[in-house]
ROSE-4610 file (N, C-alpha, C; in Angstrom, 1 decimal, always signed):
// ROSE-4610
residu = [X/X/X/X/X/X/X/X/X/X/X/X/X/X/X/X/X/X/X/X/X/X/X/X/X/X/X/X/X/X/X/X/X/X/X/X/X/X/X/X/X/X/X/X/X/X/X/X/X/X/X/X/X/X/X/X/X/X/X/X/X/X/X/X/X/X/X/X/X/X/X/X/X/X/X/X/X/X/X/X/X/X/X/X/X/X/X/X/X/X/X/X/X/X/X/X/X/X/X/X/X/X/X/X/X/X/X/X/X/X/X/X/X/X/X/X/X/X/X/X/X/X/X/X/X/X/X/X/X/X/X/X/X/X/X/X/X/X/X/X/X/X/X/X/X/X/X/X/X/X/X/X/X/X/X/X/X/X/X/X/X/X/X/X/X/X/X/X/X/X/X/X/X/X/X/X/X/X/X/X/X/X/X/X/X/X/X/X/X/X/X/X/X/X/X/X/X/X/X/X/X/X/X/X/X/X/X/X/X/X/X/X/X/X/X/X/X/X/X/X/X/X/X/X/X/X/X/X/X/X/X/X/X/X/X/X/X/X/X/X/X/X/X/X/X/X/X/X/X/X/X/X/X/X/X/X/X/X/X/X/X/X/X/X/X/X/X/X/X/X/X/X/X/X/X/X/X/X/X/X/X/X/X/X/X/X/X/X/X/X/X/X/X/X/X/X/X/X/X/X/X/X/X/X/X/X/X/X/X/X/X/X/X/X/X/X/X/X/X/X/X/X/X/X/X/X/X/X/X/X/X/X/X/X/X/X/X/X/X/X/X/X/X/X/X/X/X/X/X/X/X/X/X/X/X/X/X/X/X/X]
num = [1/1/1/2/2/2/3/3/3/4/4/4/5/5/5/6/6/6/7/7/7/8/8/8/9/9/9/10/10/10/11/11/11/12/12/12/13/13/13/14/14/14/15/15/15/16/16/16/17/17/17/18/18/18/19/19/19/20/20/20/21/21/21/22/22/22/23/23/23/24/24/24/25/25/25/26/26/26/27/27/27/28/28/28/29/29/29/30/30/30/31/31/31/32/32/32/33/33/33/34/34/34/35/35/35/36/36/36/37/37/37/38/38/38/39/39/39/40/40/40/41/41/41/42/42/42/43/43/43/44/44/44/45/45/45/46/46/46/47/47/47/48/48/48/49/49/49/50/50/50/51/51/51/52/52/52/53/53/53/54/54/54/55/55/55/56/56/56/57/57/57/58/58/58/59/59/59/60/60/60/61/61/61/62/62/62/63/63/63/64/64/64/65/65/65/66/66/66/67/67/67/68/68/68/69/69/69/70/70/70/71/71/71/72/72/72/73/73/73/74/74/74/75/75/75/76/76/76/77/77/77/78/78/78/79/79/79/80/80/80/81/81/81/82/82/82/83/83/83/84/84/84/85/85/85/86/86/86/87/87/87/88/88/88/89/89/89/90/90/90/91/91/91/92/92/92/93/93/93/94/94/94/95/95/95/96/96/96/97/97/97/98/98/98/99/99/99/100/100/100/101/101/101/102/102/102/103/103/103/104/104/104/105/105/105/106/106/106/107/107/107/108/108/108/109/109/109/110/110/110/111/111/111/112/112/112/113/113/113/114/114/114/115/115/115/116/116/116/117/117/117/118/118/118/119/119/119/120/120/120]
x = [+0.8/+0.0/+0.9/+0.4/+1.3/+0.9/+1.8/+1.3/+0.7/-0.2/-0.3/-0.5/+0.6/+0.8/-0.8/-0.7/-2.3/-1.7/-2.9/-2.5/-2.9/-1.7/-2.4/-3.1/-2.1/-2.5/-4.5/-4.5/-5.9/-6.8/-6.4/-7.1/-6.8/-5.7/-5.5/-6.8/-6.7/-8.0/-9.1/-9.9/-11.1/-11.2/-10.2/-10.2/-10.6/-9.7/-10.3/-11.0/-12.4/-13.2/-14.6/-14.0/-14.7/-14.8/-13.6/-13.5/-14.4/-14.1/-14.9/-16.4/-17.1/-18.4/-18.8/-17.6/-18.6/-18.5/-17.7/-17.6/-18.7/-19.2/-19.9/-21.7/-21.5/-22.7/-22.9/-22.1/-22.2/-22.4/-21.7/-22.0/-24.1/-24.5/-26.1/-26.8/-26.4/-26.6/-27.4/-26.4/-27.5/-26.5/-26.9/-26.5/-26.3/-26.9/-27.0/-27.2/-26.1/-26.0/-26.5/-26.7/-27.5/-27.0/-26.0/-25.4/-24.3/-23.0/-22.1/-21.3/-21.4/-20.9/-19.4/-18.8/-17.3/-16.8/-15.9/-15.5/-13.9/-13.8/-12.1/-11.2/-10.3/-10.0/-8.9/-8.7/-7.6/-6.2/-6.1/-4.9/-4.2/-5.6/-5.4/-4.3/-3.9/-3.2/-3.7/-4.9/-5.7/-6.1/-6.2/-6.5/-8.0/-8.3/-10.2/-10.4/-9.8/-10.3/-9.7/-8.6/-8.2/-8.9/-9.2/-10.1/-11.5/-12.6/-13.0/-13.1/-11.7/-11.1/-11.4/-10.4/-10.5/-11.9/-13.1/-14.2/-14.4/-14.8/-15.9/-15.0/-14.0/-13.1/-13.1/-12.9/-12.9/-14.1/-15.1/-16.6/-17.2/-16.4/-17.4/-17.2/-18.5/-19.2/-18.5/-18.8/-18.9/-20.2/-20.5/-21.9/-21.9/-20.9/-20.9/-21.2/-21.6/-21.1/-22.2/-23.5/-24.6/-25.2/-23.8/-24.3/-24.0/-24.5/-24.3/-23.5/-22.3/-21.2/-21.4/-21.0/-21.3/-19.5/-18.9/-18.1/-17.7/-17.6/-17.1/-16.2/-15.9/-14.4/-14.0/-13.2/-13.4/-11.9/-12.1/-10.9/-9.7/-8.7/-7.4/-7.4/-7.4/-6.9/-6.3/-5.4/-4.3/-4.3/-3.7/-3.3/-1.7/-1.0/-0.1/+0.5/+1.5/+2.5/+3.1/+3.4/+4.2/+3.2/+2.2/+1.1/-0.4/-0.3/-2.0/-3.2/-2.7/-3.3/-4.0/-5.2/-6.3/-6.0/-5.9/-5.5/-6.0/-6.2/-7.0/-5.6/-5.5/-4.4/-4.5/-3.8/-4.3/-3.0/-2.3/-1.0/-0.7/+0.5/+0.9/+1.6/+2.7/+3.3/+3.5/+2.2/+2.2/+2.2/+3.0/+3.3/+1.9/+2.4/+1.2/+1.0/-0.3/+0.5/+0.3/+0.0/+0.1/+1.4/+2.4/+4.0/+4.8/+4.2/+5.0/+5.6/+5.1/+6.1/+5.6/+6.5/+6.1/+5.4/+5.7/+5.1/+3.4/+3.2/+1.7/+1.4/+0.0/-0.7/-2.0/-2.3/-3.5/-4.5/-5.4/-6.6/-8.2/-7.9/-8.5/-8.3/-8.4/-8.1/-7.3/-7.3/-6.4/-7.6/-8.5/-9.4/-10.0/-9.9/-10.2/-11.1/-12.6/-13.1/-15.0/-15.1/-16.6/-17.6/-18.0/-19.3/-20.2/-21.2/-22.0/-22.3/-23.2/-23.5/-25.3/-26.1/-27.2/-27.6/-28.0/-28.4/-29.5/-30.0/-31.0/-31.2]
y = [-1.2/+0.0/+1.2/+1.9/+3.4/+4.2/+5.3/+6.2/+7.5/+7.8/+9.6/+10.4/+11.4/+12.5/+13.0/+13.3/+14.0/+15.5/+16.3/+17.8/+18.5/+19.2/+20.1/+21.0/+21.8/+23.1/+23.3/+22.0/+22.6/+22.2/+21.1/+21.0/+22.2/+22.8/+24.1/+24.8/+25.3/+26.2/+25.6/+24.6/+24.1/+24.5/+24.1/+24.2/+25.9/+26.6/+28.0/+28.8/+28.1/+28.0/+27.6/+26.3/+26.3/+27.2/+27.8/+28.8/+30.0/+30.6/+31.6/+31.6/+30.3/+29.6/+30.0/+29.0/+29.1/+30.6/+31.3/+32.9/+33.3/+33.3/+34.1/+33.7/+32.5/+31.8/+32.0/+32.3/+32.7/+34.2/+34.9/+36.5/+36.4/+35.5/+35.3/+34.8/+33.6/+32.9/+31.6/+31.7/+30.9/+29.1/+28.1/+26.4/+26.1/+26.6/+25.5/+26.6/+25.7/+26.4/+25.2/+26.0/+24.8/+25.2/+25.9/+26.8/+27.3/+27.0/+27.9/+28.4/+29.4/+29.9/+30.2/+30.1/+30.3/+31.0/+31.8/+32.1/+32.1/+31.3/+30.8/+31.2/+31.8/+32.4/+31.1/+31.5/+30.4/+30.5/+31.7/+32.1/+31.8/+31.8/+31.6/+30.4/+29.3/+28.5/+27.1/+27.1/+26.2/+25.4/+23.9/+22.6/+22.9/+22.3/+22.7/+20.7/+19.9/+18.8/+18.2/+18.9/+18.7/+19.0/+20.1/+20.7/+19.8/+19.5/+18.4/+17.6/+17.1/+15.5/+15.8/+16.6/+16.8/+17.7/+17.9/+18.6/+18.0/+16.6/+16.1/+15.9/+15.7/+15.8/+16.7/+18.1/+19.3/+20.1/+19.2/+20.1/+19.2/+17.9/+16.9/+17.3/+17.0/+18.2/+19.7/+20.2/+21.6/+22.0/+23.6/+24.1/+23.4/+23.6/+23.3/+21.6/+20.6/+19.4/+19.0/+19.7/+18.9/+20.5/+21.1/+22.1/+22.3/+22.5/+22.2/+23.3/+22.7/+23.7/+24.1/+25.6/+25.9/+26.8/+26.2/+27.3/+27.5/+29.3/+30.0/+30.0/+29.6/+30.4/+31.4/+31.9/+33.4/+33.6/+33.7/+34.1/+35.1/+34.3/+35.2/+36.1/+37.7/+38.5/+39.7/+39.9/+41.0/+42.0/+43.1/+44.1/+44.3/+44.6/+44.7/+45.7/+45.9/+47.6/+47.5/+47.3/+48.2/+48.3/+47.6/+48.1/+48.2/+48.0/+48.4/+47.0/+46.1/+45.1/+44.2/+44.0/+43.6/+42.0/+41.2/+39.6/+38.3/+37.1/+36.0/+35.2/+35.3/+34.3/+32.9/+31.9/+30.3/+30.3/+30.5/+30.6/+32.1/+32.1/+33.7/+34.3/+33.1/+33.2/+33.8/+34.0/+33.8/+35.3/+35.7/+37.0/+37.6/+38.8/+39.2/+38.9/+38.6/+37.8/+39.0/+40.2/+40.8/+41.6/+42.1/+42.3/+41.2/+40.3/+39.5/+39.5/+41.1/+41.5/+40.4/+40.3/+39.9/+40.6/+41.8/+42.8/+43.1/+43.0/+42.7/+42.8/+43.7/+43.6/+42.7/+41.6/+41.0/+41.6/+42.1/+42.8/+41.8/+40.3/+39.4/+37.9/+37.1/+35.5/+35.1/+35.5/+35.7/+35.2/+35.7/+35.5/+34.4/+34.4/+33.0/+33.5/+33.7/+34.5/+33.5/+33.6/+33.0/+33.9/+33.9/+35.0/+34.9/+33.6/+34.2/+32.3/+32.8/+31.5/+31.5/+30.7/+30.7/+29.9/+30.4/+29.7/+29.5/+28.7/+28.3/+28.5]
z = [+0.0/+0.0/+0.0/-1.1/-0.6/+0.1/+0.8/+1.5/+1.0/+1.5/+0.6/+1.6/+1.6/+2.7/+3.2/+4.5/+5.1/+4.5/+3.8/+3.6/+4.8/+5.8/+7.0/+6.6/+5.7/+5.2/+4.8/+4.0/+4.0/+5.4/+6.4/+7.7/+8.5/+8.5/+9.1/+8.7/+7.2/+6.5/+7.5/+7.2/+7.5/+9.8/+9.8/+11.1/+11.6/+10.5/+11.0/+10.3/+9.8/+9.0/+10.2/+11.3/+11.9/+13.1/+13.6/+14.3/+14.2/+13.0/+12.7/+12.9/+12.3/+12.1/+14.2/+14.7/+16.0/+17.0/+16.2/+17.0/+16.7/+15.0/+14.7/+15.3/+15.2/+15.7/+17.3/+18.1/+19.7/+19.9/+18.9/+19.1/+19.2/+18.2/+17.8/+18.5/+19.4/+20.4/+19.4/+19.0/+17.5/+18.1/+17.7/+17.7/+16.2/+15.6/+14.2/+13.1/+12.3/+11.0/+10.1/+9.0/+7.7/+6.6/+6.3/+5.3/+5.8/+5.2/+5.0/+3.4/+3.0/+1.5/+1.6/+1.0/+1.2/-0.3/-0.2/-1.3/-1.3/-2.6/-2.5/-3.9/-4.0/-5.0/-5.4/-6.7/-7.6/-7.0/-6.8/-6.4/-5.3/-4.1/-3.1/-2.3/-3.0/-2.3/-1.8/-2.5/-1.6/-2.5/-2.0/-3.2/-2.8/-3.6/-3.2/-3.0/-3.6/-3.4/-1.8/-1.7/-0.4/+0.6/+0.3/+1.8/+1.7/+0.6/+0.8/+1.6/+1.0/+1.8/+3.5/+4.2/+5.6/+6.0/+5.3/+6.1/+6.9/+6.6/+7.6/+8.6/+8.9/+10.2/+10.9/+10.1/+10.9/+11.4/+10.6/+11.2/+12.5/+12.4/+13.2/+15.0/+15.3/+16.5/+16.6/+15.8/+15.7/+15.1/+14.8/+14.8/+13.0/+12.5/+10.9/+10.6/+11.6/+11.1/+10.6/+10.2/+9.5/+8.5/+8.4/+7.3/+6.3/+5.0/+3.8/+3.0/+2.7/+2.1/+0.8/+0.8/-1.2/-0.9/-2.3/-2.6/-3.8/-3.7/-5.2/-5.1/-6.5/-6.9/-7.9/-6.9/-7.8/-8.8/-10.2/-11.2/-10.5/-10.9/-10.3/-12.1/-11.4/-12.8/-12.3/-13.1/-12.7/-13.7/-13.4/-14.1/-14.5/-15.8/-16.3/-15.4/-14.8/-14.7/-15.4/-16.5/-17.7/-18.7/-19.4/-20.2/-20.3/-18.2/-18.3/-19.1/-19.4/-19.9/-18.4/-18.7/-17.6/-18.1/-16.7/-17.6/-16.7/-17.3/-15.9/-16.0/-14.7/-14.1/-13.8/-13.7/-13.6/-12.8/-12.9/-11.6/-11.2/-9.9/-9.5/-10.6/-11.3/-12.3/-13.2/-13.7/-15.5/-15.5/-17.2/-16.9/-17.9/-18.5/-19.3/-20.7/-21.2/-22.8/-23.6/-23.3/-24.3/-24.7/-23.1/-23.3/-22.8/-22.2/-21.4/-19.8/-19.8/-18.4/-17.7/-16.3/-15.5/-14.2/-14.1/-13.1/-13.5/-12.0/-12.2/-11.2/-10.9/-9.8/-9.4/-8.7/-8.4/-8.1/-9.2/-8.7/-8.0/-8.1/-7.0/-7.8/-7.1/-7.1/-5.6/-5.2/-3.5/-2.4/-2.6/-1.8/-0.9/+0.3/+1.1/+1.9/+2.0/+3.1/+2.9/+4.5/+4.7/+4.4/+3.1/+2.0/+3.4/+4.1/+4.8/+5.5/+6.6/+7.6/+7.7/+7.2/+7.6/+8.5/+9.9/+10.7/+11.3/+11.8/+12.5/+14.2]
């Protein structure tokens, strides 16, 4: 049998994913959520099938463990600094195809933030 590494990085994410979830839900005095939306950008760093993998670990008895996940993903696109060229990114990498520069500012794909919690 082979091994295949456990990814922290994304049980980290999920872990303070559930943090947030149970702050927000005690400020309300609320128990139960039925929804959480998540918005995850390309850029961000984050395997999406990974974090998958470890949910049900990191939600289990917490307020999230019988709530139904939705997540966006949002296009990484940058702007050129040397020709102002607006561009969609698939890595941090890639430079601009219309000069090639590599200077570039990320105008969003970065994004890792909980859109919203519907609770009960």
């Amino acid at each position: 049998m082979r091994y295949k590494p456990f990814n922290m990085h994304e049980l980290s994410i999920a872990m303070g994913i559930v943090k947030i979830a149970e702050d927000e839900t005690a400020k309300v005095e609320e128990k139960t959520i039925v929804k959480i939306e998540l918005e995850i950008g390309e850029l961000a760093g984050v395997e999406i099938d990974a974090l998958n993998f470890v949910w049900n670990s990191a939600v289990k008895d917490s307020v999230l463990e019988n709530a139904e996940k939705e997540i966006t993903i949002i296009k990484g696109i940058a702007i050129c600094a040397d020709c102002n060229t607006e561009f969609y990114l698939e890595n941090i990498y890639d430079s601009c195809p219309k000069c090639n520069s590599n200077f570039k500012g990320i105008i969003q794909g970065k994004e890792l933030r909980v859109k919203s919690l519907e609770v009960i």
